[in-house]
KEKE-3310 file (N, C-alpha, C; in steps of 0.2 Angstrom, whole numbers, plus 5000, padded with zeros to 4 digits):
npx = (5004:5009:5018:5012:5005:5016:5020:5010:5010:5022:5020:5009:5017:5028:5017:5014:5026:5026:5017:5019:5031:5028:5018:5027:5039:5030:5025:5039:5043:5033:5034:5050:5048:5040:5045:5057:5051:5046:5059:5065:5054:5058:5071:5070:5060:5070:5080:5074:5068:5078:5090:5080:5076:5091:5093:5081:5085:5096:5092:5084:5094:5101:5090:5091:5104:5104:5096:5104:5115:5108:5103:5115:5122:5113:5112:5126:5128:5120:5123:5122:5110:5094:5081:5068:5070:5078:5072:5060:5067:5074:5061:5055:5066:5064:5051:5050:5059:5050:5040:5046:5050:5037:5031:5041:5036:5023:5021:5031:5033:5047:5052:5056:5071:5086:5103:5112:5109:5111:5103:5093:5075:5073:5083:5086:5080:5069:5065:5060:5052:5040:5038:5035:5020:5016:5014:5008:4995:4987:4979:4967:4955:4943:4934:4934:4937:4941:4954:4960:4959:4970:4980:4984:4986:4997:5006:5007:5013)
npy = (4994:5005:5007:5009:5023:5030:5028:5034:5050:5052:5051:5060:5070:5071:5074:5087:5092:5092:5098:5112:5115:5113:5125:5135:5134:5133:5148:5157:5151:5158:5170:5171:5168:5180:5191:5187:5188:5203:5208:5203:5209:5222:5222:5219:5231:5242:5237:5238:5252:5263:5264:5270:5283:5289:5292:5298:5309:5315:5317:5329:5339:5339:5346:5356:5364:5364:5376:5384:5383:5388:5401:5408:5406:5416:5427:5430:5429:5441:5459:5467:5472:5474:5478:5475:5465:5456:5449:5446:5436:5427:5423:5415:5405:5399:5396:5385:5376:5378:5369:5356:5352:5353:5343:5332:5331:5328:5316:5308:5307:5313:5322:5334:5332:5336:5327:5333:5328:5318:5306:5295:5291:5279:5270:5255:5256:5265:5256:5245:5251:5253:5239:5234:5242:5236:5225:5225:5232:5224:5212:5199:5196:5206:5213:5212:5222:5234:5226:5224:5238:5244:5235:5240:5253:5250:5247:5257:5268)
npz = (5000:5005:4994:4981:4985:4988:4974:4968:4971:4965:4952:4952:4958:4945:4934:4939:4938:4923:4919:4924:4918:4904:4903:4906:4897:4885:4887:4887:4873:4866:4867:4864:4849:4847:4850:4841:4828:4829:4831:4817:4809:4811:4807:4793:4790:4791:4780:4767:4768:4773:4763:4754:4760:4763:4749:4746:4755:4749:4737:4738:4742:4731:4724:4731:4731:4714:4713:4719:4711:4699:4702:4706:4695:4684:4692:4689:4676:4673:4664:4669:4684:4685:4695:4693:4684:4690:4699:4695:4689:4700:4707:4700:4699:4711:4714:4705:4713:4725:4720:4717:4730:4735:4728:4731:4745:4746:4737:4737:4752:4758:4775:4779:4783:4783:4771:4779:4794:4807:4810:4806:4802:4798:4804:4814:4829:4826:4816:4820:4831:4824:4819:4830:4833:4821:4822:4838:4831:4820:4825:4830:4818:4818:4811:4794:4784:4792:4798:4784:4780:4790:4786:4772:4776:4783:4774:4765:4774)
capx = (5000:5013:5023:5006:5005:5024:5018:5004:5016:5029:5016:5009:5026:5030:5014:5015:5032:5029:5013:5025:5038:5025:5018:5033:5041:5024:5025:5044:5042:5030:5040:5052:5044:5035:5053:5062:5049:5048:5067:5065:5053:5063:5079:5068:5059:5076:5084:5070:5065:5081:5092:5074:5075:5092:5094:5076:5089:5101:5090:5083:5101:5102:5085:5094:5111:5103:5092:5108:5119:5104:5103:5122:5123:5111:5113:5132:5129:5119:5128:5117:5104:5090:5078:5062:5070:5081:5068:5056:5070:5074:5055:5053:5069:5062:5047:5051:5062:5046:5037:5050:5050:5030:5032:5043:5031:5014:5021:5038:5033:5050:5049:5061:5076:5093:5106:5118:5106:5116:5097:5087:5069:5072:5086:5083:5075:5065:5060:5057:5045:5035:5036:5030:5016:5012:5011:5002:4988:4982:4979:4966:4951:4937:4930:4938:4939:4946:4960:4961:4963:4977:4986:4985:4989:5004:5010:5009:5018)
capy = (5000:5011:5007:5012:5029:5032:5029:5040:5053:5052:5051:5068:5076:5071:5078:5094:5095:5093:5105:5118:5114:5115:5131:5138:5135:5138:5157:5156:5150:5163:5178:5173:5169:5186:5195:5188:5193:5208:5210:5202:5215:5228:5220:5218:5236:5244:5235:5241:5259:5266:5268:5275:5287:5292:5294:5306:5316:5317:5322:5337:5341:5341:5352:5366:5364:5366:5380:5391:5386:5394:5409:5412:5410:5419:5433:5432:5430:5448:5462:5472:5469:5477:5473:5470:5458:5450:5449:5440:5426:5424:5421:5408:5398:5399:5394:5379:5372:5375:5364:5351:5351:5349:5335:5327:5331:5326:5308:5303:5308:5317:5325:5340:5334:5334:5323:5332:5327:5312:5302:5294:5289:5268:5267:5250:5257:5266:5250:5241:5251:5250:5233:5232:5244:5234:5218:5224:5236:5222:5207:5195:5198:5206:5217:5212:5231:5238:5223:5227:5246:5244:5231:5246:5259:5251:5245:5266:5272)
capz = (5000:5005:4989:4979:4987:4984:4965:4967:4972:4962:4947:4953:4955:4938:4931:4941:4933:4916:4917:4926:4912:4899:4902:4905:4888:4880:4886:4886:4867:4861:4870:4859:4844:4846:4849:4836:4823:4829:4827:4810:4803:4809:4799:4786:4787:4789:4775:4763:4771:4776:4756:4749:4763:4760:4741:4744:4756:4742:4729:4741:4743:4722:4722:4733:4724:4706:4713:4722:4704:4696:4704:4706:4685:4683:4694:4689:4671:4670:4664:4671:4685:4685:4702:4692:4679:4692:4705:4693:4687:4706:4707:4694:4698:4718:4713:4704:4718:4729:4717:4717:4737:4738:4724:4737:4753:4745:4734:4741:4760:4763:4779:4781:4786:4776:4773:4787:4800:4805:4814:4802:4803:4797:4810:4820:4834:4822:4813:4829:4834:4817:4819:4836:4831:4816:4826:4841:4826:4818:4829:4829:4815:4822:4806:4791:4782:4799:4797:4777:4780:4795:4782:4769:4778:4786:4768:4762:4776)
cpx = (5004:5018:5018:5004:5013:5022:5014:5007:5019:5024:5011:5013:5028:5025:5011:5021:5030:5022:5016:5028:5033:5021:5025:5037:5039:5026:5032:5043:5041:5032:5047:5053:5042:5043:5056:5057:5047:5056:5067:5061:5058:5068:5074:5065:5065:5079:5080:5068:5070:5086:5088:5077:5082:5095:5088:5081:5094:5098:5085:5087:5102:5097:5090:5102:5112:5101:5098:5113:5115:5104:5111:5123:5120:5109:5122:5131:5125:5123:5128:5111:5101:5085:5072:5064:5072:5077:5062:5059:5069:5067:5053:5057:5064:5056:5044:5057:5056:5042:5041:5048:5043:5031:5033:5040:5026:5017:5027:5038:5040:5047:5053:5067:5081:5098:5110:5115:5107:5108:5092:5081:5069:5080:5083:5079:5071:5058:5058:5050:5038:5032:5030:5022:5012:5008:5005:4995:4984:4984:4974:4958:4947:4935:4936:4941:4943:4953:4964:4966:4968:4985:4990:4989:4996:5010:5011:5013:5023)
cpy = (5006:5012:5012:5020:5033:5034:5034:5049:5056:5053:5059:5072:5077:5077:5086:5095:5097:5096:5112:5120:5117:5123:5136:5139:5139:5145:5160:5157:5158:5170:5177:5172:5177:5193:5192:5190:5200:5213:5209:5207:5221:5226:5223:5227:5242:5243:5240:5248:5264:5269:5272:5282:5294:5294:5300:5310:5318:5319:5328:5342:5342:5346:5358:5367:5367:5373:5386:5390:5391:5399:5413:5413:5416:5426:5435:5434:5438:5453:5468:5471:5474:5475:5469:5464:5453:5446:5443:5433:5424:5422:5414:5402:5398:5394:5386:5372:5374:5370:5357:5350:5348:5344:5330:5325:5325:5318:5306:5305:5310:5321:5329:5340:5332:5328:5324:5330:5320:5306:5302:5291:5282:5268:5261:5250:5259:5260:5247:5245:5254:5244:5232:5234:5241:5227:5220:5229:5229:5214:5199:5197:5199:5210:5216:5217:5233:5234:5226:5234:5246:5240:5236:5251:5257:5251:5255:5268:5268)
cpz = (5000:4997:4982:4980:4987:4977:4963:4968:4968:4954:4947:4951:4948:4935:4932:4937:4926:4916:4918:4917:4904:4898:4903:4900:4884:4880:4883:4877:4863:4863:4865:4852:4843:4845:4843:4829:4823:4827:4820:4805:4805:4806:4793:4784:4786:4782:4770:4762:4769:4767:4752:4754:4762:4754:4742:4748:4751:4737:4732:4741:4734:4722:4724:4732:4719:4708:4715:4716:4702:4696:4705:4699:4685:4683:4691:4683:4667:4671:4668:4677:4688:4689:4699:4689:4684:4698:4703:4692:4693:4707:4705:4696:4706:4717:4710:4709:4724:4728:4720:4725:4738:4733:4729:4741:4750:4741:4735:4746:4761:4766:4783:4781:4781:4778:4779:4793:4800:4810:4809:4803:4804:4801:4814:4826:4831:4819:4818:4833:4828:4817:4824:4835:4825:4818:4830:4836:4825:4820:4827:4825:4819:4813:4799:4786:4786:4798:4790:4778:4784:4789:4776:4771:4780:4781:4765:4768:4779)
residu = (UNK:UNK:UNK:UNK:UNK:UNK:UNK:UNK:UNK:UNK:UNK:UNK:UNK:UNK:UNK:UNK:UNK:UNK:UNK:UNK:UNK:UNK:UNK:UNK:UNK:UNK:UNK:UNK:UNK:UNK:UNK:UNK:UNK:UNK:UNK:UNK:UNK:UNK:UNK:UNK:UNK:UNK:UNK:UNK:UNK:UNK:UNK:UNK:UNK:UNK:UNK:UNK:UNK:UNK:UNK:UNK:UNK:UNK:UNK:UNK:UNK:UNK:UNK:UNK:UNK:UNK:UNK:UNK:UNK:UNK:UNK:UNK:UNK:UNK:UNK:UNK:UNK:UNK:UNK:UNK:UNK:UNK:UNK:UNK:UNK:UNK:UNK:UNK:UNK:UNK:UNK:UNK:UNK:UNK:UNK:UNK:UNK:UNK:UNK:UNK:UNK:UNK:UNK:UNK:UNK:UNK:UNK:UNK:UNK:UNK:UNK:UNK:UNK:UNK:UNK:UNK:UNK:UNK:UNK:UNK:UNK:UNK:UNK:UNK:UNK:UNK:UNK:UNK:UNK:UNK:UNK:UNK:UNK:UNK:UNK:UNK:UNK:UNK:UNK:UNK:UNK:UNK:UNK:UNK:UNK:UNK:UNK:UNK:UNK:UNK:UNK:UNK:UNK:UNK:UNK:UNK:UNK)
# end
């Protein structure tokens, strides 16, 4: 009898352990499951994000480049400078580097800053916290538009 209740025991303890043990992995598990893809969209949104980002600061940096050659020919190559004329050219080139700049803003989403500003937006903690926001946004379906539109929206910005 007493060998019996030993067994019984020992046969508890086990299955107290290995529910222990199994939840514990489990959670253990999807803690880093959920962290390593986390990490891997930010690799991934960085890799992808961060060269678009700075080639559009370099081609800012050609906008206001082209636009201050302009204006130094221009104003150097008159023999003469007369305020109205040269007040209308400075006009028109200015004018066409403010186009180019909202071009930029409104369909390539640049967002002010230049290439000397050494902290970029798709820096790893950056994507990391994309990711995390894109994971915990769109979760477990509840309204399939509302999913939809989250999925879109994350993929535009």
């Amino acid at each position: 009898m007493a060998e019996t209740d030993n067994m019984s025991k020992l046969a508890k303890c086990r299955r107290c352990v290995r529910v222990f043990f199994t939840h514990l992995f489990s959670h253990v598990g999807l803690c880093a499951a959920v962290t390593g893809y986390a990490i891997l969209g930010a690799l991934t949104f960085e890799s992808l994000e961060q060269p678009f980002e700075i080639g559009q600061r370099i081609s800012i940096q050609g906008f206001q480049q082209r636009c201050r050659d302009e204006l130094w020919n221009m104003t150097n190559s008159l023999p003469v400078i007369y305020e109205e004329n040269w007040t209308y050219l400075v006009e028109m080139k200015l004018r066409q580097f403010e186009l180019d700049l909202i071009h930029a803003i409104k369909n390539e989403g640049y967002d002010g800053t230049t290439y000397a500003e050494p902290e970029l937006q798709w820096s790893f903690p950056g994507a990391l916290l994309y990711s995390i926001t894109v994971i915990t946004t769109i979760g477990k379906p509840r309204h399939i538009i509302h999913d939809a539109f989250l999925i879109l929206f994350c993929m535009h910005n």
